[in-house]
N, C-alpha and C positions, 0 to 999 in steps of 0.2 A: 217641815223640810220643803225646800223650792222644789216646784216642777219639773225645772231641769240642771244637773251637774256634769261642768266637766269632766273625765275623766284625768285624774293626777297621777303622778310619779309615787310607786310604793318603794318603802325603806324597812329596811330589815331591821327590825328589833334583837335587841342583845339578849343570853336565855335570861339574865339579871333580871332585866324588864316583862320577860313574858311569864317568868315564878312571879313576878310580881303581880301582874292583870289575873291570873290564873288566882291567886287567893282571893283577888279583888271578888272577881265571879263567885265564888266558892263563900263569898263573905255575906253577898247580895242578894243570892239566888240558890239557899241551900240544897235545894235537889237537884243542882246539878252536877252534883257529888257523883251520882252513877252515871253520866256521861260525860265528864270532863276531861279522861282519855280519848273518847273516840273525836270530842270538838277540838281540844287541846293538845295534842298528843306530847309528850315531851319532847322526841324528837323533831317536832314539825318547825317550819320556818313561819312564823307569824309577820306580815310585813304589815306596816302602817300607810297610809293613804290621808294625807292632807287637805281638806275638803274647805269650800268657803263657809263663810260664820265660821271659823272658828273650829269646826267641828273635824274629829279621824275616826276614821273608821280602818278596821282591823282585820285584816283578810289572809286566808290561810290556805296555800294552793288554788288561788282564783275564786276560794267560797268567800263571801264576806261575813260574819260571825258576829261582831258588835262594834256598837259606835258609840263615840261618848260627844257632847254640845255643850260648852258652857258651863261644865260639871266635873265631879271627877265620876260620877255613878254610869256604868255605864248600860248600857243598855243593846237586847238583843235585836241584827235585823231579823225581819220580817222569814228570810229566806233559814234563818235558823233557826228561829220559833216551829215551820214547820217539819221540820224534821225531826226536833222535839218538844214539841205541845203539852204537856207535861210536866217540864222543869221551871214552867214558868209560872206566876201568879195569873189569874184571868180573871175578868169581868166578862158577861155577854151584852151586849145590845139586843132589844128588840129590830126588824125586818127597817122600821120605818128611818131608824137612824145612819143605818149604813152609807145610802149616798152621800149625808153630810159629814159621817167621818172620812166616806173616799173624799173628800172635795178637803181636808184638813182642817173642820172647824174645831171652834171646841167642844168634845161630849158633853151636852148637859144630861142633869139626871135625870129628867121622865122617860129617856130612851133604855135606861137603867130599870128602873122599877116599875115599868109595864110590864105584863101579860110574860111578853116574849124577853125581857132583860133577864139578867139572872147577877145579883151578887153576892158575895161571901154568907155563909152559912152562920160564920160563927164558932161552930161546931166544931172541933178537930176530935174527929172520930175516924181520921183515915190513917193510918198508921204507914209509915215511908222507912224503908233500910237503915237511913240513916238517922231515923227515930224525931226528925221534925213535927213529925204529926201532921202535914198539909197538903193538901192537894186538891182533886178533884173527888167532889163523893158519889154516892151513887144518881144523884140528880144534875150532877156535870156542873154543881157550884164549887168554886172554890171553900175551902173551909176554913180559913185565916182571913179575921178582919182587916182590911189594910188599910194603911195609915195615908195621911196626905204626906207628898213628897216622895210617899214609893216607884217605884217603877211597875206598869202592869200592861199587861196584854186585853187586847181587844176582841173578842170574837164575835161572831153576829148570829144571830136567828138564822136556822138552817144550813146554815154552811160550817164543813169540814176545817177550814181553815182562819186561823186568824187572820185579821184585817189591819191590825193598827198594834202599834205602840207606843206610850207616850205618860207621862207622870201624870199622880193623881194630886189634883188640887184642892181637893177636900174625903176627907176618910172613907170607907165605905159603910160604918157604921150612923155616920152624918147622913150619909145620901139617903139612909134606910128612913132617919128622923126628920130631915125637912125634906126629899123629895123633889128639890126643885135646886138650879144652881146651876154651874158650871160643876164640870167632873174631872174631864182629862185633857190636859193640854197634849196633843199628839205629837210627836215626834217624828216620827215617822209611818206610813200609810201604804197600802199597797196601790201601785201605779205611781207614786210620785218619784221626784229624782231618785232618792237612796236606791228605791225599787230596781230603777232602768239603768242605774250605774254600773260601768263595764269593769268587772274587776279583775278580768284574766289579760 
C-alpha cells in the first residue's frame, strides 16, 4: 500500500451486497463467527470508499473494517485486527524484521524461523465454538498450517499488536522446510497510507 492516499467519497452499499461481504468474511475467516455481529451488525450502514490501484476499502461508522486489491478475498485493516487479534490467522516475526515490514518489503523467512518468529504449530488442539479447531495455543502459535495465497496477519516479537497484513506466497509448512525465501507480500502495514486514511 502507497504511503499516502487521498481521502475518497464513501457510497452506501445495498443490505444485498453487505449479506454478501458478510458470508464472504465468514467463508475466509472462520472465527469470525463470534464477532460478526458486533463488526457487521445487520442493521449498520456499510459504505465503500474507492481507493487508487484499484483497490475499496469498507468502512462502517467512520471504522474502516476491510479492504480488498486486485482480488475478490478480502482482507482485514490493521485498525480491525486490533480489536480482534484472535479471529485472524497469525504468523510472528522476530524483533529484527519489523523495521523492514514497517517500510513494506517483502517478509522473507529467516525473520520467521528465528529464535523470536513463531509459525503455525500444525497442531489443532485448540478447540473454538464454532468447532474449526484453530487458533492460537498456549505458545501464542497459531495452529493451522497455512497455505500460499491465504491471507495472514503479522505480529512482531514483543509487541501487543499486529503490525502488518498481507498474503502468503509460500505455505507455512514450506517456510518450516527450506527456511529461506520470500514469505508475505504485504498489503497493508502500520504507518502507511490505508493506516493514515481519514475515514469519518
Amino acid at each position: 500500500m502507497v504511503a499516502s492516499i487521498q481521502t475518497a467519497p464513501k457510497s452506501k452499499l445495498k443490505s444485498s451486497v453487505q449479506r454478501s461481504l458478510r458470508q464472504s468474511l465468514l467463508t475466509t475467516y472462520p472465527l469470525l463467527h463470534r464477532y460478526i455481529d458486533e463488526i457487521l451488525p445487520k442493521k449498520g450502514s456499510l459504505e465503500a470508499m474507492k481507493l487508487p490501484d484499484r483497490c475499496t476499502l469498507y468502512v462502517l461508522d467512520g471504522e474502516p473494517l476491510f479492504f480488498q486489491q486486485d482480488t475478490t478475498t478480502l482482507l482485514p485493516h490493521l485498525k480491525l485486527v486490533h480489536r480482534f487479534p484472535a479471529a485472524f490467522p497469525s504468523i510472528r516475526i522476530d524483533r529484527g524484521a519489523i523495521r523492514f515490514v514497517l517500510s513494506g518489503a517483502t517478509l522473507m523467512a529467516p525473520g520467521l524461523t528465528s529464535t523470536g518468529g513463531r509459525l503455525p504449530s500444525g497442531i489443532l488442539t485448540v478447540r473454538t465454538e464454532d468447532g474449526a479447531g484453530e487458533g492460537l495455543d498456549e505458545e501464542d502459535r497459531w495452529t493451522r498450517e497455512l497455505e500460499k495465497g491465504e491471507p495472514v496477519i503479522v505480529r512482531a516479537e514483543g509487541k501487543t499488536e499486529a503490525c502488518a497484513v498481507g498474503f502468503l506466497v509460500m505455505g507455512t509448512k514450506d517456510v518450516k522446510d527450506k527456511g529461506k525465501g520470500p514469505v508475505i507480500e504485504d498489503a497493508h502495514y502500520l504507518g502507511d497510507g490505508l493506516w493514515k486514511l481519514a475515514t469519518d
